[in-house]
N, C-alpha and C positions, 0 to 999 in steps of 0.2 A: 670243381669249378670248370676244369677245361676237360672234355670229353675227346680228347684224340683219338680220328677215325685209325690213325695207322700210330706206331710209335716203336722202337727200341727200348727194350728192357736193357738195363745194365746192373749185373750184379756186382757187387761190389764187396772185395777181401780184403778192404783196406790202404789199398794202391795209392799212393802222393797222385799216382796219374787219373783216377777213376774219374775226377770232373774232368781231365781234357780231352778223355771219353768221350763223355756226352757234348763237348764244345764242339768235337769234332764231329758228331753226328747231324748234331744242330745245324753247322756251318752246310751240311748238304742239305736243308730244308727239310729235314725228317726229324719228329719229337723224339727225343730219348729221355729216360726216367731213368735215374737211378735207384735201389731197391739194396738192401743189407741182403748178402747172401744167403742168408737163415728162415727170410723173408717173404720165398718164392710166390706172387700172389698167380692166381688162377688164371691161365694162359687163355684170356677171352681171342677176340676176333681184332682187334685190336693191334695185339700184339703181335709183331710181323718175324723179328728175330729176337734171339737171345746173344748179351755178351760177358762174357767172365773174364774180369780185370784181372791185375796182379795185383802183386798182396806181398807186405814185409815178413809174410809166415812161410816155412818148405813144409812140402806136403810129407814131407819124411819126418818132421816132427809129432809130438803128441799132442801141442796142441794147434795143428795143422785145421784149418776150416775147411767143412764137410759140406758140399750142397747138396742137396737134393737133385742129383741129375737125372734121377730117372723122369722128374718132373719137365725134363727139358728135351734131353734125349731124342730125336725122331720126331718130334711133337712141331719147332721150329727149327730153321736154320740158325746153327751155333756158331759164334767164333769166341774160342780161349786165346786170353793173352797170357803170355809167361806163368804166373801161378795157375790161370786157368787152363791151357795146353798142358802146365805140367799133372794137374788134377786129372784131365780128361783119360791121358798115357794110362796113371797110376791105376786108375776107374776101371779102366778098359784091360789091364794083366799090362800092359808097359812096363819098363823098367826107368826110374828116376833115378838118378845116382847126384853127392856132391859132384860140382864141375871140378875139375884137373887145370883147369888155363882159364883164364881172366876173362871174364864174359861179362864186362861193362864198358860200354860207351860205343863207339861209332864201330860199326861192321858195314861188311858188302854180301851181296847176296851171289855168292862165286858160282851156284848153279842153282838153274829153274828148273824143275821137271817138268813142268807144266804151266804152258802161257794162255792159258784158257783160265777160265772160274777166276778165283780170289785174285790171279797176280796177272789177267791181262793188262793190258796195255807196260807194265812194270817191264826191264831189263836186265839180264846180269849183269851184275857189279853194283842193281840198285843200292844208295846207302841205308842203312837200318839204324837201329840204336836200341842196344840189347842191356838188360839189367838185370841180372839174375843169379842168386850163387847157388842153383841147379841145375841141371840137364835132361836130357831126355835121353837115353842113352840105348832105346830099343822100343818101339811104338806095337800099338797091340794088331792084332791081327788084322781089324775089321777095318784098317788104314793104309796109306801110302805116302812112302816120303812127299815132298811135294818145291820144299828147297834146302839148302846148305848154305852155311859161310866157311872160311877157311877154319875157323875154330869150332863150331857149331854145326855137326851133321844135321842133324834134327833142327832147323830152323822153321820149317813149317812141315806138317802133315794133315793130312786131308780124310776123309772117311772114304772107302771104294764106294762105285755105287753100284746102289740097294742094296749097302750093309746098314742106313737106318732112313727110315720114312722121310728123313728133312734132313740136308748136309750140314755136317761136322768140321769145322777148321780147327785147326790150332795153328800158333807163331811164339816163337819164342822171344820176338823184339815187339814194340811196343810201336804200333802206328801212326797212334797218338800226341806223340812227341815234334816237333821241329824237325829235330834229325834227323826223323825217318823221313826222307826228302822224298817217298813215293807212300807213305803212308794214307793222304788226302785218299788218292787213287785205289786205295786195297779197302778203305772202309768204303766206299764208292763204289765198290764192285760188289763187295757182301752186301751192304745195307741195299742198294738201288736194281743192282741186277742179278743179284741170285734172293737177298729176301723179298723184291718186288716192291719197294717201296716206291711210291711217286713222286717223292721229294713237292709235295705241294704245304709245306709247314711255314707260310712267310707271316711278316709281321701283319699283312692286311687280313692274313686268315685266321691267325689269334683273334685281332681289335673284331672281327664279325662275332666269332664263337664265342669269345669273351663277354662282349656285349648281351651275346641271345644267354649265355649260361648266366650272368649276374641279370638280367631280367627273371626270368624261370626261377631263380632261387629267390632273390630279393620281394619278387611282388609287387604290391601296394606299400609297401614298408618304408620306413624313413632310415638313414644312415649318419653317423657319424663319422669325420674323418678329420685327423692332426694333420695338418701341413707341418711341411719343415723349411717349403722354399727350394729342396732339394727334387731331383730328380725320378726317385721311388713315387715319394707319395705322391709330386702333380701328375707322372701320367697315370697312376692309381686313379686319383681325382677324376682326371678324363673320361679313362674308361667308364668309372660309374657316372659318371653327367650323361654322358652317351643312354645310357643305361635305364636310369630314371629322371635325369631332368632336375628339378629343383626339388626335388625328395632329398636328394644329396647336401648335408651339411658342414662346413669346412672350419676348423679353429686354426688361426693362426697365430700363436702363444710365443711375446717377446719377452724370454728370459733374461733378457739384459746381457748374452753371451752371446752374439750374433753380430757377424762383420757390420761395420763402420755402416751406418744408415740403413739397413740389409732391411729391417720392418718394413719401412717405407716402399720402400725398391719392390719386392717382395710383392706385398698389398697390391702395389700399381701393377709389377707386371703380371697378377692374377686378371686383371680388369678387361673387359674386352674374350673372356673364356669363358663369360657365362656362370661362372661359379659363387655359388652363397656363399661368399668366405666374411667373416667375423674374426680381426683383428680383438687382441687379449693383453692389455699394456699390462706384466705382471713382475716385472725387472726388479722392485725392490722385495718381492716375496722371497725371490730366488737368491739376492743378493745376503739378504736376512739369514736365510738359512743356511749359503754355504760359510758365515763370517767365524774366522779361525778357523777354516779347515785346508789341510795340506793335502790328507791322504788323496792320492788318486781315486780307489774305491771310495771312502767315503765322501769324499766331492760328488760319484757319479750316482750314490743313492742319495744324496740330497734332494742333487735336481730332480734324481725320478719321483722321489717323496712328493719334492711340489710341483712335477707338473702332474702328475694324478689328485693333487688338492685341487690346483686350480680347475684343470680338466674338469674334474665331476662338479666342481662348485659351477661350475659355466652353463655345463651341459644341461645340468637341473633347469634352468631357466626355458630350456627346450621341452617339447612336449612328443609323446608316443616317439622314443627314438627308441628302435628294433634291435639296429646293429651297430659294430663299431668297424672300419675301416682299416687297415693298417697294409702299409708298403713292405709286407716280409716280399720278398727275394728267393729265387732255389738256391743259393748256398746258405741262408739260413736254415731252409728245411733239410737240406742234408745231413748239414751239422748235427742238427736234432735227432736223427735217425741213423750215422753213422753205424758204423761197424764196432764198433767201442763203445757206444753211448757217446753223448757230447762229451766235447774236448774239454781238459783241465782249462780252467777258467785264467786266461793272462790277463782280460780285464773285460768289465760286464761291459753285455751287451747295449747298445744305444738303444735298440728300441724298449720300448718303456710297458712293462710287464705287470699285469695286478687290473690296470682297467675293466677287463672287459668281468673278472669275477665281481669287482668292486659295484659296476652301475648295473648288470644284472643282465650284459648285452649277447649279442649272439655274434660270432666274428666273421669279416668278409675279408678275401685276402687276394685280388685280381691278379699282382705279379707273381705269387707264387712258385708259378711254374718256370719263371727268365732268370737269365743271368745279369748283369749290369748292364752290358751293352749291348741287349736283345730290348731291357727296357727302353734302352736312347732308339731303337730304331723301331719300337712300336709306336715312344712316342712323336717320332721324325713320321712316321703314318698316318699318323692323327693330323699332322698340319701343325704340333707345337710349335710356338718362337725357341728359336737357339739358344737365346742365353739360359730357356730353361732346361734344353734336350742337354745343352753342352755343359752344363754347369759342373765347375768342379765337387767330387763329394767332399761331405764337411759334418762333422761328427756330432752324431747328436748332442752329446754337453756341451758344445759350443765352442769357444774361447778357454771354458773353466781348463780344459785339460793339455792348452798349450798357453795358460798360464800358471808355471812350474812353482808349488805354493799356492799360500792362500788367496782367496780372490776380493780384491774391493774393488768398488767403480772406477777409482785412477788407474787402476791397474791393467782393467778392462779398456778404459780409455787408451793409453796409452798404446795398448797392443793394437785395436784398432784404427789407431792412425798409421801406426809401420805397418802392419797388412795390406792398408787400403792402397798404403804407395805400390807396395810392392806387387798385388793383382793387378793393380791398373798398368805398370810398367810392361808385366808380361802381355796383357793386352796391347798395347804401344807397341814392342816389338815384335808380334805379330808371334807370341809363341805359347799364350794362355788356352789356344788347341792341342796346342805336343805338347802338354805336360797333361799327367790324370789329375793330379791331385797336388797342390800348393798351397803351401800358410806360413803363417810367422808366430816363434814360439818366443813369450819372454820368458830369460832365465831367471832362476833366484843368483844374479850374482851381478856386484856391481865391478866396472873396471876403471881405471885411469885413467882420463883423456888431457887432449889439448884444443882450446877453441880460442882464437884469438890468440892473445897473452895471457887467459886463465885455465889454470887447472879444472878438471870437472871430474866427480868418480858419482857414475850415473848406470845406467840400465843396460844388461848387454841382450842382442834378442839372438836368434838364430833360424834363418829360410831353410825352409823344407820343400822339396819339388822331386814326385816319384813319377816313374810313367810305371804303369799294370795295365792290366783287363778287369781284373772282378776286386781285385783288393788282397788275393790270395798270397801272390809274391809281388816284391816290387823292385825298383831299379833306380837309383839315386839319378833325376836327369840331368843332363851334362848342357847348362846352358853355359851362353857363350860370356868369359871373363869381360865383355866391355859391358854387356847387361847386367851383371851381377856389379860390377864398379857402380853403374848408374844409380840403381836403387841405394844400393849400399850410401853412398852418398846423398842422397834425395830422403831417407831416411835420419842419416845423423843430422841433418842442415834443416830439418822442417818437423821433426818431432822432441820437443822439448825433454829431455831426460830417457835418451838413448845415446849414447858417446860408441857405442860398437856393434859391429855388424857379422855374423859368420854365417857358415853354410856348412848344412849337415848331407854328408856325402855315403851313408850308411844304406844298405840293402835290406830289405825283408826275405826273409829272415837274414840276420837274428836278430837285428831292430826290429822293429813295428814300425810303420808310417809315420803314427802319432806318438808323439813323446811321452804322453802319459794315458 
């Protein structure tokens, strides 16, 4: 779908760091792709440099990962990071040894050889952030030191020149990290002025390319697409309205799990964008099918059960429809392609799988290639309204899965009137931008209260509020104690059968955002 004239290869060993790779490539307006190291596809014209991440494997192990570097080698400009410098050493006759002294967390770069190429503008003492329980402890021939820290001779080396057609880096700390407080600057030197790239990769150059590639593929063709009301699929939507026009068809499916009036809301704020969207009232199918059920998983194939009932019963009604739609994301396609295979499963995926074999369709998948907030600023490109660029994410099952137990309509009801207080207050206090992502979870447990002169033992709920980037890790947000008094309160005084109020102060990992 997207034909990138220039871009970064990123191979990938497995590294926790390998997406902040390509964030950090992205953030200098240059495409980077990631690719499984075993992977290596055909170095067209394209491809401007190669980078080899780190990896929880030592290349002194047996089963250490093997690239193919002759495939790389001389062909583009290289940079290894930690497993990949220590690959490249090994490759080359180097010598890797286990490290002797503690080689994680915050270093200084105690001497530069060289303030040219990779590390100009950089200084000694810049700070780094090294992770590694190898070393480099003797580089091969056709190299030269390049820096040191006090504990790590070998912190960068470099290839001599024309000892290979295209230059060679390695670093033993990790650029990509925060820590590396000159890190920005050294991928900026490799990526822009030694591989030549022209950092012209912005969101107005996607929405062009984007647009001319889903024309050239789509055709004359008619399309399908789910809304959620979220942010993936409407600028999804976009781009192909752009694209084809009223060929584009949108469902907008109310599973009866969805904030306090959100259909409504939803429907209207589509209006005025030009879009075929067909509202789908199907709350009590859904209802139906999740009643008596607790499990997390099976709550989450219920609904997918029916919304791919209702989905194809709707669709049918529709004529000559080609394709189907769907807002995947690049951390979905990584996932899928890892280095591992996909990850053990903590809990299935929201988007909803079986469709496209089911109705016979062909798939179109426009954000594939973005992160979450590449999509808010392609769609901040487009001229979206805010509350839909800005909209907190919100999980495909709905409500079902921060209502802990089984789910009926009271239940749902109930939960949606303490949510609706509680987004609207963060609105109110002007803080529903600095937070990613907020909701209210009711518990299965009732507690003791006092209201008036009477006793009550009623519903307890618990606010959730993380800030992230993609979803990947997250960070319990630290609103201020008279905010959280307010709700807290505006909650027990106006929601009939809620007596308490808490706040979940838990990290991802080893929480998850969502409770269930």
């Amino acid at each position: 779908m997207c034909s990138m004239t220039e871009k970064v290869l990123i191979l990938d060993f497995g590294s926790q760091y390998t997406q902040l790779i390509a964030r950090r490539i992205r953030e200098l307006n240059v495409y980077s792709e990631i690719v499984p190291y075993n992977k290596i596809p055909v170095l067209d014209e394209s491809i401007k440099a190669v980078i080899l991440s780190g990896s929880p494997f030592s290349v002194r192990d047996e089963n250490a990962l093997h690239p193919e570097l002759e495939k790389l080698i001389g062909k583009r400009p290289v940079l290894g990071i930690c497993y990949g410098a220590q690959y490249v050493a090994q490759y080359f006759g180097g010598t890797v040894a286990r490290s002797k002294t503690r080689e994680y967390g915050k270093a200084n770069l105690g001497q530069i050889y060289q303030y040219d190429g990779l590390f100009a503008g950089l200084e000694t003492g810049s700070q780094v952030w090294m992770s590694h329980g190898d070393t480099i402890q003797e580089i091969p021939a056709q190299f030269e030191l390049l820096a040191s820290t006090a504990d790590v001779e070998v912190a960068a080396y470099g290839s001599k020149d024309g000892a290979f057609d295209a230059p060679v880096f390695c670093i033993q700390f990790h650029p990509e990290v925060y820590h590396s407080l000159d890190g920005k600057q050294l991928l900026k030197n490799f990526v822009i002025d030694i591989a030549g790239c022209t950092g012209s990769w912005t969101p107005a150059a996607f929405v062009d390319e984007t647009v001319s590639a889903l024309r050239e593929k789509i055709g004359e063709d008619r399309v399908l697409l789910g809304l959620s009301g979220g942010v993936d699929s409407s600028v999804a939507a976009m781009l192909l309205h752009r694209a084809i026009g009223d060929r584009l068809f949108c469902f907008f499916i109310d599973n009866g799990l969805l904030r306090k009036d959100e259909f409504d809301q939803v429907l209207k704020g589509y209006e005025g964008m030009g879009l075929n969207v067909t509202g789908i009232d199907a709350k009590q199918e859904f209802y139906d099918a999740l009643a008596g059920i607790s499990d997390p998983e099976k709550k989450r194939k219920a609904i997918g059960r029916t919304f791919i009932e209702v989905f194809d019963r709707e669709a049918h009604k529709l004529t000559n429809i080609t394709y189907l739609a769907q807002g995947t994301i690049y951390p979905d396609v990584i996932e899928s392609v890892s280095v591992h295979g996909p990850s053990v499963t903590i809990k299935s995926h929201h988007n909803v799988g079986g469709l496209p074999e089911k109705m016979g369709l062909k798939i179109v998948e426009p954000l594939r290639f973005l992160f979450k907030d590449e999509v808010r600023r392609v769609g901040t490109e487009m001229g979206m309204a805010d509350h839909l660029i800005k909209r907190h994410p919100f999980p495909g099952p709905g409500l079902a899965i921060r209502i802990l137990g089984d789910i009926t309509p009271e239940k749902v009801n109930l939960l949606q009137q303490a949510d609706a207080i509680y987004i609207n207050k963060l609105r109110e206090y002007g803080l529903y931008d600095q937070v990613w992502q907020a909701g209210t979870i009711l518990l299965p447990v009732q507690s003791v209260g006092v209201m008036g002169d009477e006793r009550t033992y009623e519903q307890a709920v618990a606010l959730r509020a993380v800030n992230s980037t993609d979803g990947m890790t997250a960070e319990w947000s630290h609103l201020p104690y008279d905010f959280l008094a307010s709700v807290s309160s505006s909650i027990i005084n106006n929601v009939k059968g809620i007596n308490r109020v808490v706040y979940d102060i838990s990290t991802k990992p080893p929480a998850t955002i969502e409770w269930e």
